[in-house]
LOVO-825824 format. One record per residue (C-alpha): residue in one letter; y, x, z. Coordinates in steps of 0.5 Angstrom, whole numbers, plus 2048, in hexadecimal, padded with zeros to 3 digits. Layout:
N
A,Y,X,Z
...
//
This chain:
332
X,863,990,6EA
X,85E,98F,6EF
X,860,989,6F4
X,85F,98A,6FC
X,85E,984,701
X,860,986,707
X,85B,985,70E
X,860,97F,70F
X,861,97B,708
X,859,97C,709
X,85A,977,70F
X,85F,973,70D
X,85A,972,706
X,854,971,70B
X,858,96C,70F
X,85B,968,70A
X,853,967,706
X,850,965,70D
X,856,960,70D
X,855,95D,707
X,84D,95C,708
X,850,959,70F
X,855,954,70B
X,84E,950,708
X,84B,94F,70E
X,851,94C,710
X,852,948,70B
X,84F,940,70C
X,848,942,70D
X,845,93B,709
X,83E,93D,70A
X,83F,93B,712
X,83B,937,714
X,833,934,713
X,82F,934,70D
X,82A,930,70A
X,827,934,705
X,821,931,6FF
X,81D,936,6FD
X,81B,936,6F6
X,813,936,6F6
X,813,932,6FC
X,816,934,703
X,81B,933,708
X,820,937,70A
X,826,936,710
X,82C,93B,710
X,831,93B,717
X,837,940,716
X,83C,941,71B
X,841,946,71C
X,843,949,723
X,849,94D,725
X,84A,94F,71D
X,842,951,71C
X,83D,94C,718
X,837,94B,71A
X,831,946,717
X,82B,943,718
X,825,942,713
X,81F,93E,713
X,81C,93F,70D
X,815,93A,70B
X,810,93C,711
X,811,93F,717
X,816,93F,71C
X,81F,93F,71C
X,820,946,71D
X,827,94A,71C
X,829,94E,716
X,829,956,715
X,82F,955,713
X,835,951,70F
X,83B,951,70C
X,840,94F,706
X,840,952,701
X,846,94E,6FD
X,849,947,6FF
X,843,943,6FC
X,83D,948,6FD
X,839,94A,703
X,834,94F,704
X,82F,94D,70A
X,829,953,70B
X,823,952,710
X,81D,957,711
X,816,956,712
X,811,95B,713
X,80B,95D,710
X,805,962,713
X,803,967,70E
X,7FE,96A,713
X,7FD,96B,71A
X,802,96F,71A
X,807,96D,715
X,80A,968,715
X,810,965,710
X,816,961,710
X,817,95D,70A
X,81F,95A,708
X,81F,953,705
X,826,951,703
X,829,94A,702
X,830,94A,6FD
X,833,944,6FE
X,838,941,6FA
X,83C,93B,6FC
X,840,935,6F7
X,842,92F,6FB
X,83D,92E,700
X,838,931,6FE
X,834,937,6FD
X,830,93A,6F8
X,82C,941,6F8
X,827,945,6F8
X,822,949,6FC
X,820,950,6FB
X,81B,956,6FE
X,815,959,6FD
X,80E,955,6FB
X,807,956,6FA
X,809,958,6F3
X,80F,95B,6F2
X,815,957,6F4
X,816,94F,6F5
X,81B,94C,6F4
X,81C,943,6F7
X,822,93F,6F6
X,825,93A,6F9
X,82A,934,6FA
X,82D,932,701
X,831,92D,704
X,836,92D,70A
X,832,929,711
X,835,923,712
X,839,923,719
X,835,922,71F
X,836,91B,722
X,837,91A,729
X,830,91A,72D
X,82E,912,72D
X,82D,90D,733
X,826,90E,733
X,827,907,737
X,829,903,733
X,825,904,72E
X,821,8FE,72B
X,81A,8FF,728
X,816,8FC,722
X,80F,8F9,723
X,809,900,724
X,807,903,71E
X,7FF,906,71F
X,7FF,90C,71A
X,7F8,90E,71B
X,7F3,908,71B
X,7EE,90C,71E
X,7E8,90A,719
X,7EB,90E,713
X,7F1,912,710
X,7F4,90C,70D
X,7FC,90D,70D
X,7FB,915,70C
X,7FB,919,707
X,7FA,920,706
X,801,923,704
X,7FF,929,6FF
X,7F9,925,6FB
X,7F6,92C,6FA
X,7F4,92E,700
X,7EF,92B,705
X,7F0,926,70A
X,7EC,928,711
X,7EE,921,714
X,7E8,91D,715
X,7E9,916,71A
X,7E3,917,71E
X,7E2,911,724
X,7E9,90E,723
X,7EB,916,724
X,7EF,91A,71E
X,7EC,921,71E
X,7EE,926,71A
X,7E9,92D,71A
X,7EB,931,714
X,7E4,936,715
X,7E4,93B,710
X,7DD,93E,70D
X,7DA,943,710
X,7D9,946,709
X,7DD,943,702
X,7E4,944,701
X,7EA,941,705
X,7EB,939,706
X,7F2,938,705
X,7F3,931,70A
X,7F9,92D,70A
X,7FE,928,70E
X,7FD,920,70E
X,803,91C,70E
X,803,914,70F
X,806,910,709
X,80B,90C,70C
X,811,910,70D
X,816,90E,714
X,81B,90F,716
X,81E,90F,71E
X,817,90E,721
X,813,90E,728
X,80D,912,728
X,807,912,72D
X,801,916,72B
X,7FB,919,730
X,7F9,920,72D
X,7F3,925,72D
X,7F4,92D,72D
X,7EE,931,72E
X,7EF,938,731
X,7F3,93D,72C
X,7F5,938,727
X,7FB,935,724
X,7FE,92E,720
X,804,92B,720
X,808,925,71F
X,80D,924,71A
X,813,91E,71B
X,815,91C,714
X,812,921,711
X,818,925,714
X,816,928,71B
X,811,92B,71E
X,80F,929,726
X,80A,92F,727
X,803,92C,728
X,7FF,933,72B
X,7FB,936,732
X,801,939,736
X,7FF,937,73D
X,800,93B,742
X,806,93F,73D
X,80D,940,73E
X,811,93C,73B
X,813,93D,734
X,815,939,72F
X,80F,93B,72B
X,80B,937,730
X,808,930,731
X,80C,92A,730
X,811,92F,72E
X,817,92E,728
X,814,934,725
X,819,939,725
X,81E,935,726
X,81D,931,72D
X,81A,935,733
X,817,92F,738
X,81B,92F,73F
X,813,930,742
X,80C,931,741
X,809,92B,742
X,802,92C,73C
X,7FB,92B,73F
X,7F6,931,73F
X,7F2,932,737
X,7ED,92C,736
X,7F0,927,73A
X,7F4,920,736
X,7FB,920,737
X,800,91B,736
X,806,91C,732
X,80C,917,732
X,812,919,72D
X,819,915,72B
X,81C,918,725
X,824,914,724
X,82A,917,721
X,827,91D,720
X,826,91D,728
X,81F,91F,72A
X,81C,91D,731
X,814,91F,732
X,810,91D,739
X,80A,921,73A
X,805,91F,73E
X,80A,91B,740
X,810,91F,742
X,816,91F,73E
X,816,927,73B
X,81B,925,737
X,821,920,737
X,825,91E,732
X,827,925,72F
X,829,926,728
X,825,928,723
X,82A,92C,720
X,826,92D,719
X,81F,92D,715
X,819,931,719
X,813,936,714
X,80F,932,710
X,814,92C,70F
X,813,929,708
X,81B,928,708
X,822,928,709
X,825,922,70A
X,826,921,711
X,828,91B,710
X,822,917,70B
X,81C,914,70F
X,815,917,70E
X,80E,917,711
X,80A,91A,716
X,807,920,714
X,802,923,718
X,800,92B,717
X,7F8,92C,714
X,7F9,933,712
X,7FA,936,71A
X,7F3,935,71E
X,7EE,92F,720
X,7F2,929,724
X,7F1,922,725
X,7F5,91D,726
X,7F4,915,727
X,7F8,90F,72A
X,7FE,911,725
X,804,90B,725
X,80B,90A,723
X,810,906,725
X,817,906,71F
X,81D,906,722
X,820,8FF,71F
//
């Protein structure tokens, strides 16, 4: 005997499927919140995921480049969650395809283990990871109580004692040339492609002030890394709009209050205070960013753990730029 769903027990069925999947959105969403995330192989990570009016949303970094919201994510069980973020990849010029990444997640106490799948050069990749919640933020710091240590010279103009290269494969394009630390990764103009890499001071800091004057000529691009964590852009925006991809900029995270970087080619001053995860960044001296929360690690960081001291790295692999006169202060 054949059985017939009348148009209404077909609603009714539809409606109680749709209630169930709304019942694990609504459980307690353990995933809220921010992450930071190791990558296996090496790499930084950041996870925010939030929810509004009874709708995820997150936002990934992941390695390099910028904090950028998700495609899409969701539960898919209590301790399971699925992020999605595109990319996009030109095929020709006039076809172009969009590629889809997928993080599953799974969460035990607090913290995260998971992968990272999409489309590769040969087939299909595959990262794991491991994450841990962010501490809280600390409230913002009475930069005027501070009390400082004895000035630290970091680069002492004759040579590139204290620094080394981050990655010992690649090529270091830093020279110290008339007390100025140059970098000029030229490429040949015939001959295979020179991978040049990142310097870092071998001292790592904590809670610091750091004075610095520097050079970007014309289309080029460097940075400087806090504690090996956040990148305060170094790059020739002058006469842009602002941008939190420009100068003196949070990369990514903190757009500065106001333009104040000088024409390509002209030394510029740079004074940056980093206190309980507070940034404040004077350019050119005009504060264009005051004590704001750093709220997690920028592309290319070299970890996670926000709270852990670390070095000043400057980015060699972007363009020619020089710096001199670099000096920090710890925070005592």
């Amino acid at each position: 005997m054949k059985r017939f769903i009348t148009p209404i027990l077909s609603l009714l069925i539809l409606a109680g499927s749709f209630g169930n999947a709304a019942a694990v959105t609504r459980l307690a969403n353990p995933f809220l919140g921010m992450w930071g995330l190791e990558i296996d192989g090496g790499g930084v990570g950041w996870l925010h995921v939030s929810e509004e009016k009874g709708y995820l949303d997150a936002e990934l970094l992941w390695i390099g480049g910028s904090v950028l919201p998700v495609a899409n994510v969701y539960l898919a069980d209590e301790n399971t969650l699925v992020v999605t973020r595109t990319t996009n990849a030109r095929k020709s010029e006039d076809r172009t395809h969009v590629l889809t990444h997928t993080l599953r997640v799974e969460k035990s106490g607090d913290s995260l283990k998971g992968t990272m799948t999409g489309p590769g050069r040969n087939g299909e990749y595959q990262s794991h990871f491991t994450g841990n919640r962010m501490p809280p933020m600390p409230e913002k710091p009475d930069l005027s109580n501070l009390s400082y240590g004895n000035p630290i010279s970091l680069f002492n103009g004759g040579d590139l004692s204290g620094w080394e290269l981050m990655n010992p494969k690649q090529a270091n394009g830093f020279t110290a040339e008339n007390g100025v630390l140059v970098n000029d990764p030229v490429q040949p103009e015939n001959g295979e492609h020179i991978s040049y890499g990142n310097i870092r001071t071998q001292q790592e800091f904590e809670d610091f002030n750091l004075k610095l004057e520097v050079n970007v000529p014309k289309g080029n691009n460097s940075g400087v890394y806090l504690r090996g964590i956040y990148e305060i852009q170094v790059v020739d925006s002058y006469g842009k709009p602002l941008d939190s991809h420009h100068m003196g900029a949070l990369y990514s995270r903190i757009t500065p209050s106001q333009a104040a970087e000088k024409p390509a080619g002209e030394w510029q001053s740079m004074d940056i205070t980093l206190v309980d995860r507070h940034v404040t960044v004077i350019l050119n001296g005009k504060k264009i960013i005051d004590n704001e929360p750093a709220w997690g690690p920028t592309g290319g960081a070299i970890s996670a753990d926000v709270l852990a001291p670390g070095p000043i790295y400057l980015q060699g692999d972007h363009g020619k730029v020089s710096y001199r006169n670099i000096v920090l202060t710890p925070v005592e």
